[in-house]
C-alpha positions, 0 to 999 in steps of 0.5 A, a space after each residue: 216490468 220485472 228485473 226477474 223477466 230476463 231469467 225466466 224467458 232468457 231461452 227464448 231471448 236467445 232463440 229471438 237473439 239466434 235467428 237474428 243472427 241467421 238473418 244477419 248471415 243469410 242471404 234472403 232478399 229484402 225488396 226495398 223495405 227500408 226496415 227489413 233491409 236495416 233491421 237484417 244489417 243490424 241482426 249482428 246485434 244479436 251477439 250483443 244480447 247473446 253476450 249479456 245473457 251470457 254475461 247473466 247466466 254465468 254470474 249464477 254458475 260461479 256465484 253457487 259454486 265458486 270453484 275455478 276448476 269446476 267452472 271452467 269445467 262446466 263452461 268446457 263441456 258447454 262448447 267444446 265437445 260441439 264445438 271441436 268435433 265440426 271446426 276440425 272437420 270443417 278446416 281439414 275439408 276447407 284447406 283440402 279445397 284450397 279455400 283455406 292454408 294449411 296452418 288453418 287447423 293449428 289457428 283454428 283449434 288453439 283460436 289464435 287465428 282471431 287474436 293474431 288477425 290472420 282475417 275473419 275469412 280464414 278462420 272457422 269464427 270469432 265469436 267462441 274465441 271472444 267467449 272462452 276469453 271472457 270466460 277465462 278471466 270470469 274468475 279473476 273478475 269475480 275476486 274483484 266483483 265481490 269487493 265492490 260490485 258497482 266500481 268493478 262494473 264501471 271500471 271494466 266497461 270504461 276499461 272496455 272502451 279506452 282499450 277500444 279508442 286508443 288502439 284504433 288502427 292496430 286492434 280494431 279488428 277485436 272491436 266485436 269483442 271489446 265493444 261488446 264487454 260492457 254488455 257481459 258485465 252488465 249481465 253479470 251485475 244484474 244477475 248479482 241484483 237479482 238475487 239480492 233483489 228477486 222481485 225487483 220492478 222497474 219503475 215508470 221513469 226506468 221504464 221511459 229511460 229504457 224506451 228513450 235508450 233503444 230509441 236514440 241507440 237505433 236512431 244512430 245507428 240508422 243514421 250512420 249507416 244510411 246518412 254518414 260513411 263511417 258506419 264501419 269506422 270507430 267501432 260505430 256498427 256495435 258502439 250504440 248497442 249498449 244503448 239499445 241491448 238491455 232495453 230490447 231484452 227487457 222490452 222482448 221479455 215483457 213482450 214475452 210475459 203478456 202470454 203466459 199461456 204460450 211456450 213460444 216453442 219455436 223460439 224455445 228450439 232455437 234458443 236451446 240449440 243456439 250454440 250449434 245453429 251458430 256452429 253449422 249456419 254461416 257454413 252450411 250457407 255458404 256451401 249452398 252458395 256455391 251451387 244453388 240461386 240465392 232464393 233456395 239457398 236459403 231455405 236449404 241452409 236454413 233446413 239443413 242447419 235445423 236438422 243438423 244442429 238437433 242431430 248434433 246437439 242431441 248426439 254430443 248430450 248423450 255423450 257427454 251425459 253417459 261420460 259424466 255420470 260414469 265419472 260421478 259413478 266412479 268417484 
């Protein structure tokens, strides 16, 4: 199993990560399969491998052009233009329903709503304010990386956690950034490995490590959620995960490699349209749910979201696209 697995099959890992997530969200009955009823509370752990990979591909954007203008221009053009555009139309209709305040919109386009906790209900979401603030300090912290690459890891993940643990009670509510920081790091590290290391191979002992990592990583999380009350305490629900992300990405990519004939080409969409499946689905559901039984609700939110985030992304490319080489023209 290769370290260089991880870069060659990261869309469709991120395909695998995004319709975990839209599980997680969806309202989709489960019977009463213990499996597919913890396996669906978890698919939160699909932030988590988003996170790393993020973590992953980032590192090879500064690490071949160190330029801090150009990078947070390229991570800039990766999310607002597709970002924005849905978020300004979704508040204006949301505060005009009732559904949100009028300062919505202000908290929504600065994304202080999530950094000044005025709730996750009343905000468009967290998870692209967590990501423009890791990648605001990716400069900063790849001055530090390049003096010492291991020290600076582990001095950020424990940094990570001690922010975490002390601040239980007044900033709990960014637990699903802070707990999540190791895992970008990590990405960020291995990216570094890899290129100094391209054919690097995990070994036999890793490779058990890896599978003994997953396997206590859900094991806890299993019993806290089904054994214990404090599945929701002390940051428990995301804490074990980085146990288990790095270990399930590897184990996917391998899975992944065995065929090598097969593009995986529904996965392969939904990874390249992950940014945008994000932006519409949990918005998209709960519109359908409204007005419609829970049964076709998910299958219209689910199609609806497709069709939309294609659309979407297919229309903002070409915008972009046509904008930036017009620049490049001029200059």
């Amino acid at each position: 199993m290769k370290l260089n697995l991880l870069s060659k099959y990261r869309t469709i890992l991120m395909g695998f990560a995004i319709l975990w997530v839209m599980f997680y969200h969806s309202h989709v009955y489960v019977g009463t399969s213990n499996f597919l009823e913890f396996f669906k509370r978890i698919g939160y752990g699909g932030v988590d491998i988003f996170i790393l990979v993020s973590g992953f591909g980032v590192y090879f954007s500064i690490h071949n052009d160190d330029s801090i203008r150009h990078f947070y221009k390229k991570r800039a053009l990766r999310i607002l233009p597709y970002y924005y555009p849905i978020v300004i139309v979704v508040t204006i209709v949301a505060i005009k329903l009732g559904i949100w305040k009028s300062d919505a919109l202000f908290y929504n386009l600065t994304t202080l709503g999530y950094w000044r906790n005025v709730g996750l209900g009343y905000i468009y979401d967290w998870y692209i304010p967590a990501l423009l603030f890791l990648y605001l300090l990716t400069p900063l912290y790849y001055k530090f990386f390049k003096i010492n690459k291991t020290v600076t890891t582990l001095c950020a993940i424990a940094a990570a956690y001690v922010f975490s643990y002390s601040t239980h009670g007044t900033y709990e509510y960014l637990y699903n950034l802070t707990f999540r920081i190791p895992h970008y790091v990590i990405g960020f590290w291995l990216a570094d490995f890899l290129i100094r290391n391209k054919e690097y191979e995990f070994n036999k002992i890793t490779i058990v490590l890896f599978a003994l990592s997953l396997i206590v990583g859900v094991c806890l999380l299993y019993y806290f959620y089904y054994y214990t009350p404090y599945f929701e305490e002390y940051g428990i629900y995301v804490a074990p995960f980085i146990l288990i992300t790095l270990p399930l990405c590897m184990f996917l990519c391998y899975f992944f490699s065995l065929f090598k004939s097969y593009k995986f080409p529904i996965l392969t969409f939904l990874g390249i349209h992950s940014l945008t499946l994000f932006i519409f689905h949990e918005k998209i559901l709960y519109f359908f749910h409204l007005f419609l039984p829970s049964n076709i609700e998910n299958i219209c939110s689910f199609i609806v979201t497709f069709i939309l985030a294609y659309v979407w992304q297919k229309l903002v490319d070409n915008i972009v696209n046509k904008i930036t080489i017009k620049k490049k023209i001029t200059i």
